[in-house]
C-alpha positions as CSV (number, residue, x, y, z in Angstrom):
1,X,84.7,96.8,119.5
2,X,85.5,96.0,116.2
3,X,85.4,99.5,115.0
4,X,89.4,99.8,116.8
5,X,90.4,97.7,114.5
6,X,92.6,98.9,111.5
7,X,90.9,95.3,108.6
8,X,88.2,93.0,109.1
9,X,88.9,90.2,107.6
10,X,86.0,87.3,106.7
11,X,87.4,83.6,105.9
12,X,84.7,80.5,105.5
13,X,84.8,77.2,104.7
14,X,84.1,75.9,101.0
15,X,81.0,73.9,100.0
16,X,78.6,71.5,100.7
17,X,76.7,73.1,103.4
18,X,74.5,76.0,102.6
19,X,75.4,77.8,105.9
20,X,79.6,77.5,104.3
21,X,78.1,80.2,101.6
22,X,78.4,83.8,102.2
23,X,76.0,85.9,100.9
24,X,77.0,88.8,98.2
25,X,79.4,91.4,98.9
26,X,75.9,93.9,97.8
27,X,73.9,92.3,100.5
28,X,76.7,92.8,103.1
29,X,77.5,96.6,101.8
30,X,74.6,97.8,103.7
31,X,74.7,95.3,106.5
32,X,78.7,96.7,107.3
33,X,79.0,100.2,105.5
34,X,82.4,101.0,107.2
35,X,83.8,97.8,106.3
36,X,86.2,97.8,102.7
37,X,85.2,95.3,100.2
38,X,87.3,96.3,97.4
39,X,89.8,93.4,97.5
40,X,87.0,91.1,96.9
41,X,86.9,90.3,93.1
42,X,83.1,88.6,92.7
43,X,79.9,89.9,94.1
44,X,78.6,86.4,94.8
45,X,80.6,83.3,96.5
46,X,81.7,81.4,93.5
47,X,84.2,79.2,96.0
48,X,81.0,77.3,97.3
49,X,79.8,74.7,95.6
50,X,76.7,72.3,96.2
51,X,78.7,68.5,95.5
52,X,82.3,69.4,96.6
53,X,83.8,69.7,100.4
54,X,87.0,71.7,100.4
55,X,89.4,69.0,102.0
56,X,91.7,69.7,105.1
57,X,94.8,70.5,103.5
58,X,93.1,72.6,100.8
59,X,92.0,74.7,104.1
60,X,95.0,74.8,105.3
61,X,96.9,75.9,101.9
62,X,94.4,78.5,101.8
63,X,95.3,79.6,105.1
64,X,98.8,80.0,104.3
65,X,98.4,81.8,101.6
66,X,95.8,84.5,103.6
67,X,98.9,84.4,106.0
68,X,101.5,85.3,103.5
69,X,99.4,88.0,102.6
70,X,98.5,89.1,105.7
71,X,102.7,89.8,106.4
72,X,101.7,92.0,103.4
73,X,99.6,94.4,105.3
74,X,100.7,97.7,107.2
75,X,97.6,97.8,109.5
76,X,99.0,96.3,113.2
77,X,95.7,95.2,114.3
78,X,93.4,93.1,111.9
79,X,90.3,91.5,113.1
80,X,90.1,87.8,111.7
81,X,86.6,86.6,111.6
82,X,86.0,83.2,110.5
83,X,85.1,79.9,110.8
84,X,86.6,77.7,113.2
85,X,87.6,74.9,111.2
86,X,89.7,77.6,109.2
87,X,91.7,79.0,112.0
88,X,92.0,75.1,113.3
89,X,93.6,74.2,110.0
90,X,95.9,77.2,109.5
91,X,97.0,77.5,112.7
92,X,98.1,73.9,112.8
93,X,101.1,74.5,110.3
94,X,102.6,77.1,113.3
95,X,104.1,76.7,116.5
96,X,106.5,73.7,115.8
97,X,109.2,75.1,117.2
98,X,107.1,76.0,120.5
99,X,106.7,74.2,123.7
100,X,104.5,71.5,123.1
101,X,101.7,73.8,125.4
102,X,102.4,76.4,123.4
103,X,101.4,74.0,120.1
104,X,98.2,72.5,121.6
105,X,97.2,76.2,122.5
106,X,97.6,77.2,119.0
107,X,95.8,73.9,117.5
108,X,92.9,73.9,119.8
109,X,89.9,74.2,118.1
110,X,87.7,77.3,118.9
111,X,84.3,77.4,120.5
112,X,81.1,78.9,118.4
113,X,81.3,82.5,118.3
114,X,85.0,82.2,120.9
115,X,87.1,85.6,120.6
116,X,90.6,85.1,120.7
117,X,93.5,87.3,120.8
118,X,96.5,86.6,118.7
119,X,100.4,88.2,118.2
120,X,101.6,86.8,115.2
121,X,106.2,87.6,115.1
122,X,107.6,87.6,111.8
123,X,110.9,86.3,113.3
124,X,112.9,86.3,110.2
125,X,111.6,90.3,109.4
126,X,110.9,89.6,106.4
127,X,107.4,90.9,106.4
128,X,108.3,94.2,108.4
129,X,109.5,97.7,107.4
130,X,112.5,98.5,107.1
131,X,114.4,99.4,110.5
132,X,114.0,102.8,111.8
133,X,116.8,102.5,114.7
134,X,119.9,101.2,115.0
135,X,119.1,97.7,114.5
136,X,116.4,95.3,113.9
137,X,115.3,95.3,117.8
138,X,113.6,98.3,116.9
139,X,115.2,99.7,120.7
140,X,116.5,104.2,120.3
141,X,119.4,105.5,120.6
142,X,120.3,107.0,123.8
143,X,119.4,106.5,127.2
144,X,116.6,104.8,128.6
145,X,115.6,106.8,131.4
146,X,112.8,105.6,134.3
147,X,109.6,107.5,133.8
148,X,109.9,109.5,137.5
149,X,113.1,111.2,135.9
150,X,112.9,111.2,131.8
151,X,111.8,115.2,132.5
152,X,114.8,115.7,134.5
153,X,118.0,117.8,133.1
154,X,120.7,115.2,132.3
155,X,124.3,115.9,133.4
156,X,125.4,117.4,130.2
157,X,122.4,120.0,130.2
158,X,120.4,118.6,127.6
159,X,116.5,117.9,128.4
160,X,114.6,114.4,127.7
């Protein structure tokens, strides 16, 4: 249900076809009245244009730049929705390091109206708060006790 999520987030692709155009932010207000539009800067799509296809790599540069952004964002669960060729062309800059299965999952492309769910690790931290433990693992202090016991007294008296 998309109301768990903390950000919807819309993403189309740019020109040519009339069905690549969103409609205004004032016809969607109604449409989605929990949803936040403030981030959007013009009522009306003025990215689509009648003559002009936005090229692959323009995509994916655009999607690089919404990722970047998205490392920005506090919320832990953001639903993406968007067109397909968008995720296909972001998501191809990622996973070069992976398996080669775990590359060809990322850069297959999606089916009409396909849900997908995806983790996204910032591995070099750079996008994340900073650490509230020990060190960047995020793991507590202390022991680590099995659920059956953690309301057990420990030796030295003290209660978990």
């Amino acid at each position: 249900m998309l109301s768990s999520f903390n950000v919807c987030i819309f993403f189309k692709l740019q020109g040519v076809h009339p069905c690549d155009r969103r409609r205004s932010i004032s016809e969607y207000r109604p449409l989605f009245p929990a949803m936040d539009f403030s981030l959007i800067e013009n009522d009306r799509d003025v990215l689509w244009t009648p003559d002009v296809r936005e090229k692959n790599e323009e995509v994916a540069a655009r999607g690089l730049k919404f990722m970047n952004w998205l490392w920005t964002r506090k919320e832990k669960e953001i639903a993406i929705v968007t067109h397909s060729g968008f995720l296909y062309h972001t998501l191809s800059n990622f996973g070069n390091d992976c398996h080669p299965s775990i590359k060809s999952e990322i850069c297959t492309h999606f089916a009409n109206c396909e849900l997908r769910s995806m983790v996204f690790v910032d591995r070099s931290m750079m996008g994340s708060d900073s650490a509230i433990t020990n060190f960047p693992g995020k793991i507590p202090h202390g022991l680590g006790l099995p659920s059956d016991v953690a309301d057990e007294k420990l030796p030295n008296g003290v209660t978990k």
